[in-house]
C-alpha positions in Angstrom: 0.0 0.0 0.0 1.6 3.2 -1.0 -0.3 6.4 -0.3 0.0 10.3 -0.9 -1.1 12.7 1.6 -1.7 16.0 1.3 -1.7 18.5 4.4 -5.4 17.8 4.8 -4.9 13.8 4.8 -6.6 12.8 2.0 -4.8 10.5 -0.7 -3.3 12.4 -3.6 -1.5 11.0 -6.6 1.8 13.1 -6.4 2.9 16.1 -4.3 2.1 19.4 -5.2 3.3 23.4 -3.8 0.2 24.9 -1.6 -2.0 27.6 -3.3 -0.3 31.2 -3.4 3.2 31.1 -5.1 4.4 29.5 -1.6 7.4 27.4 -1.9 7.4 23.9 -2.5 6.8 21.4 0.7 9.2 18.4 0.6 8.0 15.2 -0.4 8.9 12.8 2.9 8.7 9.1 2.2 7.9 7.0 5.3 9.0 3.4 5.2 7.9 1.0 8.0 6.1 -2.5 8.2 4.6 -1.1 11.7 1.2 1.0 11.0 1.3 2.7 14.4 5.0 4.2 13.2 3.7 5.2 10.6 0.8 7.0 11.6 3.2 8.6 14.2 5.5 9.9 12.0 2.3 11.0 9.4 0.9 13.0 11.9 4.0 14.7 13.3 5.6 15.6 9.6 1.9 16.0 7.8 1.9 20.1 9.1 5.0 20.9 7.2 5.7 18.1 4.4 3.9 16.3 1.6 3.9 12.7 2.2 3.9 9.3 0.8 3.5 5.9 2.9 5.2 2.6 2.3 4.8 -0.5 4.3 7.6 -2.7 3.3 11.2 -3.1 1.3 9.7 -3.8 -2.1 6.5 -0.9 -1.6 9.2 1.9 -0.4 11.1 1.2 -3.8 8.9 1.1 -5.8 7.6 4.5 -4.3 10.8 6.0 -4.6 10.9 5.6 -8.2 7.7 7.3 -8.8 7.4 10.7 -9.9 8.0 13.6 -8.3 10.7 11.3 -6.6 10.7 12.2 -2.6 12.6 14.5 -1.4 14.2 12.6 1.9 12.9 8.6 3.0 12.6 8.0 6.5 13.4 4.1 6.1 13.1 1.6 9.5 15.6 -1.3 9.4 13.7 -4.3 10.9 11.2 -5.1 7.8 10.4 -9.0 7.3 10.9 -8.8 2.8 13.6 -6.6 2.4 15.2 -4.8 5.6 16.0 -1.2 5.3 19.7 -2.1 4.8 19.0 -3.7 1.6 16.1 -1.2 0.4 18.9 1.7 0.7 21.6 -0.1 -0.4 19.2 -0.8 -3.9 18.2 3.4 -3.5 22.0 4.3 -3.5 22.4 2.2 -6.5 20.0 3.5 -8.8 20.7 6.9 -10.5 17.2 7.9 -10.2 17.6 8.2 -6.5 21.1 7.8 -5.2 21.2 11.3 -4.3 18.0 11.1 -2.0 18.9 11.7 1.4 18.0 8.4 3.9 17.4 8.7 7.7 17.4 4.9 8.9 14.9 4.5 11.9 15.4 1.9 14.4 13.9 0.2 18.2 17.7 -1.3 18.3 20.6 1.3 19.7 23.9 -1.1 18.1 26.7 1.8 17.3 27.1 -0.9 14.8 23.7 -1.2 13.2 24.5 2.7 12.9 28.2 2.6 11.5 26.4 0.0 9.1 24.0 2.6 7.8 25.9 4.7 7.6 28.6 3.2 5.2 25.3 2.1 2.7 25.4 6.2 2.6 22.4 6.9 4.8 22.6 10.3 6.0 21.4 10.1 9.2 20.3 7.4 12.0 17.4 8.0 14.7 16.7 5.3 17.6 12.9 4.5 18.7 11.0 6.2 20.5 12.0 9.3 18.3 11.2 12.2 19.7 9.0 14.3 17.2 11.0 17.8 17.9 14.4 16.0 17.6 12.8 14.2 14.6 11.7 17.6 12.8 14.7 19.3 13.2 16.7 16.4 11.4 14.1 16.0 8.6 14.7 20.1 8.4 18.5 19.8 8.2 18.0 17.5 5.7 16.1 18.9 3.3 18.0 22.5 3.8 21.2 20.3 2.7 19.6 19.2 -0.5 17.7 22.5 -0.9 20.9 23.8 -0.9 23.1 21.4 -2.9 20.3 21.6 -5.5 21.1 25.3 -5.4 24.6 24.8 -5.8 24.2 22.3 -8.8 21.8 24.5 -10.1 24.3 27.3 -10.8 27.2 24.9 -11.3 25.1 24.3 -14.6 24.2 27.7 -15.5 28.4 28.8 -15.5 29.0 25.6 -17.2 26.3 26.9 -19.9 27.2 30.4 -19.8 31.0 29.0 -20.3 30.0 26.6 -23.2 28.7 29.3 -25.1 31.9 31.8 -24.7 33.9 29.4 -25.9 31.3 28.9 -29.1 31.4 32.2 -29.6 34.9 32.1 -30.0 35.2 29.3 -32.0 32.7 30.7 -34.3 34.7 34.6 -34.4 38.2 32.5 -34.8 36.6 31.4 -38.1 35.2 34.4 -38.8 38.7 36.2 -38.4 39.7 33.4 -41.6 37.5 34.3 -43.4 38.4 37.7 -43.1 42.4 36.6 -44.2 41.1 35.1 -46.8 39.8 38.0 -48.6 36.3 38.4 -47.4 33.4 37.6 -45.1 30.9 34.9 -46.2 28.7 32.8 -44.0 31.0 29.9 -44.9 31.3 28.4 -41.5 27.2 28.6 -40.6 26.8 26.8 -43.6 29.3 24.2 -42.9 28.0 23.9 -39.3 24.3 22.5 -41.4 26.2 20.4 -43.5 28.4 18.2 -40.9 25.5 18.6 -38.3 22.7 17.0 -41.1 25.6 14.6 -42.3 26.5 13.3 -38.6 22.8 13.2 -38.1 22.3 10.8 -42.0 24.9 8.5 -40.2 22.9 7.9 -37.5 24.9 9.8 -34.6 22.6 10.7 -31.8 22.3 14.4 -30.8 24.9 14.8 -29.0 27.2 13.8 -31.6 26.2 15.7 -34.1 26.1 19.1 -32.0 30.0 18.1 -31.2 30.6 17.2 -34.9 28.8 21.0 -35.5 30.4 22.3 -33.2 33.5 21.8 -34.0 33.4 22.2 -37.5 34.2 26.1 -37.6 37.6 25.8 -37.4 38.3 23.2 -39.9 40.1 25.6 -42.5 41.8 27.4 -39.4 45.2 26.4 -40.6 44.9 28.9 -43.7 46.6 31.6 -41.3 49.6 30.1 -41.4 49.3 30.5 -45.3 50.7 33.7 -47.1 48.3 36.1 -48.3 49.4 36.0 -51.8 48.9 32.7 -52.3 45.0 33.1 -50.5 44.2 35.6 -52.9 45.6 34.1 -56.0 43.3 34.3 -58.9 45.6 32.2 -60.8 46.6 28.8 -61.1 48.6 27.9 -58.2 52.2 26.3 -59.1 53.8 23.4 -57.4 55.1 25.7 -54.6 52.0 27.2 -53.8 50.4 24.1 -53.6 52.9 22.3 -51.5 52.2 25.2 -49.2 48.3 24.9 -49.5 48.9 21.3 -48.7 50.7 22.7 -45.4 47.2 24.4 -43.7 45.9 20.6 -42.1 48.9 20.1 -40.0 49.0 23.9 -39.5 45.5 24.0 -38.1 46.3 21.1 -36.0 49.0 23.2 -34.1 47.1 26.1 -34.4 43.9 23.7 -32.1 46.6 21.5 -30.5 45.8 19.1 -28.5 43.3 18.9 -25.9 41.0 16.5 -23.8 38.3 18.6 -24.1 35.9 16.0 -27.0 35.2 19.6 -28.5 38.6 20.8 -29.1 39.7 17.1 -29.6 36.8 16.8 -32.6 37.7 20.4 -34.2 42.0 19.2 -34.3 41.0 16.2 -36.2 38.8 18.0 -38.3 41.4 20.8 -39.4 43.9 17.6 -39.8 42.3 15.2 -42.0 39.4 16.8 -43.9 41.6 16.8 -47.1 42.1 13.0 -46.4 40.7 10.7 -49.3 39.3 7.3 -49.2 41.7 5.6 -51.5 44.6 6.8 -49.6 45.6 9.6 -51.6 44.4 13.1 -49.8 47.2 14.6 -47.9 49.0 15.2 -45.1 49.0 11.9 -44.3 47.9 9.6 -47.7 45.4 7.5 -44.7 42.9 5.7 -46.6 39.5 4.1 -45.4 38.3 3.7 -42.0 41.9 4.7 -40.3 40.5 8.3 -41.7 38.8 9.3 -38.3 35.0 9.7 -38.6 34.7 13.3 -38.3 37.5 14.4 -40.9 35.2 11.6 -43.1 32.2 13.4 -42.6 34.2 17.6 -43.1 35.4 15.9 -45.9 31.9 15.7 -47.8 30.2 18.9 -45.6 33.6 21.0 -47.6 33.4 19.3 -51.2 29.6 20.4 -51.3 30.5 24.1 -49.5 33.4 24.6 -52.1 31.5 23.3 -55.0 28.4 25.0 -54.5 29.7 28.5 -53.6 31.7 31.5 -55.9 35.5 30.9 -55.7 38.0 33.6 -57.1 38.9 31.0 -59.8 35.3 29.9 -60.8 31.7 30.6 -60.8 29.2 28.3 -58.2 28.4 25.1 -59.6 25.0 24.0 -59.1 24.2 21.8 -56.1 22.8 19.1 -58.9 26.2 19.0 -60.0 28.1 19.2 -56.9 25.9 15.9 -55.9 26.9 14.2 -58.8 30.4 14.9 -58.1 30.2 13.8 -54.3 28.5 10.7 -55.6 30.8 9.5 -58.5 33.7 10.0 -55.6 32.3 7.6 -53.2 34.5 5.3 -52.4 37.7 7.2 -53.9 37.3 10.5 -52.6 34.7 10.1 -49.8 33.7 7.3 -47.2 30.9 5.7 -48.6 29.2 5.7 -45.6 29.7 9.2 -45.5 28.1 9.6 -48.8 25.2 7.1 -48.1 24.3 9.6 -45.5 24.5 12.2 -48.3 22.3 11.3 -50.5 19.8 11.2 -48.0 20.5 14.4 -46.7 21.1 16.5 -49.7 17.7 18.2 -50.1 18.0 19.5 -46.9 21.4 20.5 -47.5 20.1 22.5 -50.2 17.4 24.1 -48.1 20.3 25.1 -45.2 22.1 26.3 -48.3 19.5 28.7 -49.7 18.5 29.6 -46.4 22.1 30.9 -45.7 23.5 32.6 -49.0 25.9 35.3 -49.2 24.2 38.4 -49.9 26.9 41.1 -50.3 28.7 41.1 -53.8 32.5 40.7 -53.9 32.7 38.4 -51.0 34.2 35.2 -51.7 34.9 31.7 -50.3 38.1 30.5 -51.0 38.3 26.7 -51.1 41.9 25.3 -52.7 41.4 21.7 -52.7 40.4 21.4 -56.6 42.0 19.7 -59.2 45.3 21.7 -60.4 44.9 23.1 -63.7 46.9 21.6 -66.2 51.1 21.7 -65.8 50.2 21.5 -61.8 50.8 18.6 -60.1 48.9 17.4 -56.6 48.3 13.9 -56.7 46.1 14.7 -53.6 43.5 17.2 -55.2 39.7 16.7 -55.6 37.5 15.4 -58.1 36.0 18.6 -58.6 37.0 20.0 -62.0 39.3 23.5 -62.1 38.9 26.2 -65.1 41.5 26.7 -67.2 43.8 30.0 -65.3 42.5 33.6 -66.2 43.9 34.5 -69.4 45.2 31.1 -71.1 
């Protein structure tokens, strides 16, 4: 039999804050085979305290695990299913109420039956006959430490928030200072955040996943600072030098991150590292091939091929995002992860929505992608399947 009380003493389903704004009462479970202890410590809690009434091991756990779960249990050992030992020993164990704070109630007055409580974790221990003032007050210390620890958790959460988004935003404004190196400001990297994000998602990461894949993504291209300016802003075909230092920007981005234990920092270094990796072993810096490609520079991999392709570059005109999926297609399983591209095609049409629903408006601002095919006389064995112009005026 497991019962609600209200203030007034009739049953209620669930707990609930008195009329008026006032604050919430506690929720008090009482645990105890004997149904005179339990009416003693109903009536003596009942003016302060919502209540809920259990009258063995196996009723007091399943009464903890319903909702709203109770704010402290007042458990008696000496129960003939399960004693009070074992109940809180299961309590402690379960993450839906390990944190609940247990005051073990006994006839016996063993130190050791006390010691033994509490080691299970049981925050405090009171010895029949209880005496209801000494009883209130450590029901009211109680609750006042988890009122407070709540509190504390409570804010822990909101600075970890408030952090988690300063250092976002500064991800996010590190990219936007590259895209200023690189000639002009486009909304390259909000794009790119869609891409991975609805490409992580195709794969079949869960949430979290994806929001660290997304994340992380901004700085992917960070390594272009480390690249001269002239060779940024080339309009021309890039020689064999310039592209040997194009081909440095993975590694450079990797310093540029280095290396952290944070995932987010961890994801966004191997990101900038291997994103001009190929499947067939023959992207660069480090020719990898197949799976020893980690998954996210896979999945940057595709999210960049379809950014570059689909957006003006200072050597080409846009290609349509059509075209750019045939490309990303006809490359699976040279350039891209299959997998990866699997995930693609079922993903493209919202790609193309994220895509129209953040363009560049400004003229003259460009995104500068190098990782397409050298024109002819150029020589990167590393370099996309997506097709390069002839320079300006050959």
């Amino acid at each position: 039999m497991i019962v609600t009380k209200r203030e007034n003493g009739n049953p209620s389903p669930q707990a609930s804050a008195p009329a008026g704004g006032a604050a919430k009462r506690g929720l008090v479970l009482i645990v105890d085979d004997a149904e005179d202890s339990r009416a003693y410590f109903a009536a003596m809690l009942k003016p302060r305290y919502e209540l809920r009434l259990a009258a063995s091991g196996a009723e007091a756990l399943q009464a903890a695990a319903q909702d709203p779960r109770p704010d402290l249990i007042l458990l008696d050992i000496l129960m003939p299913d399960l004693d009070g030992y074992e109940v809180c020993k299961r309590l402690k164990a379960s993450e839906a109420t390990a944190d609940v704070p247990v005051i073990f109630v006994t006839s016996g007055a063993d130190p050791a039956d006390e010691t033994r409580a509490l080691k299970l974790g049981a925050a405090d221990f009171l010895t029949k006959p209880v005496s209801a003032p000494v009883a209130l007050l450590r029901v009211g210390i109680q609750l006042a430490l988890r009122d407070r620890r709540r509190q504390l958790e409570d804010l822990v959460a909101a600075r970890t928030r408030d952090l988690e988004r300063t250092r976002l935003q500064l991800i996010r404004r590190l990219a936007r200072a590259m895209e200023y190196r690189e000639g002009g400001l486009t909304h390259r990297v909000a794009r790119v955040d869609h891409y991975v994000r609805l490409l992580a998602a195709g794969c079949g990461l869960n949430r979290a996943d994806c929001d660290r894949l997304a994340d992380a993504s901004p700085l992917y291209d960070i390594g272009k600072l480390g690249i001269s300016e002239a060779v940024l802003r080339k309009t021309d075909a890039l020689n064999e030098r310039e592209w040997a230092e194009i081909r440095r920007h993975p590694e450079i981005g990797a310093e540029i991150i280095g290396e952290h234990a944070d995932p987010l920092l961890a994801t966004a270094r191997v990101m900038a590292l291997t994103h001009h990796e190929r499947w067939d072993g023959t992207g660069y810096p480090a020719g990898m091939a197949g799976e020893a490609i980690p998954f996210a520079g896979r999945v940057m991999a595709v999210a960049d091929a379809f950014e570059a392709m689909t957006t003006t570059q200072r050597h080409r005109e846009p290609l349509t995002a059509e075209t750019a999926a045939q490309t990303i297609l006809r490359e699976s399983g040279k350039q891209f992860d299959p997998a990866v591209v699997a995930a693609f095609r079922k993903v493209i049409r919202r790609m193309v929505e994220a895509k129209s629903a953040v363009s560049d408006e400004l003229e003259g601002i460009h995104d500068l992608d190098f990782s397409a095919t050298v024109a002819p006389g150029d020589t990167d064995p590393a370099a996309t399947a997506v097709p390069r112009p002839p320079a300006k005026g050959s």
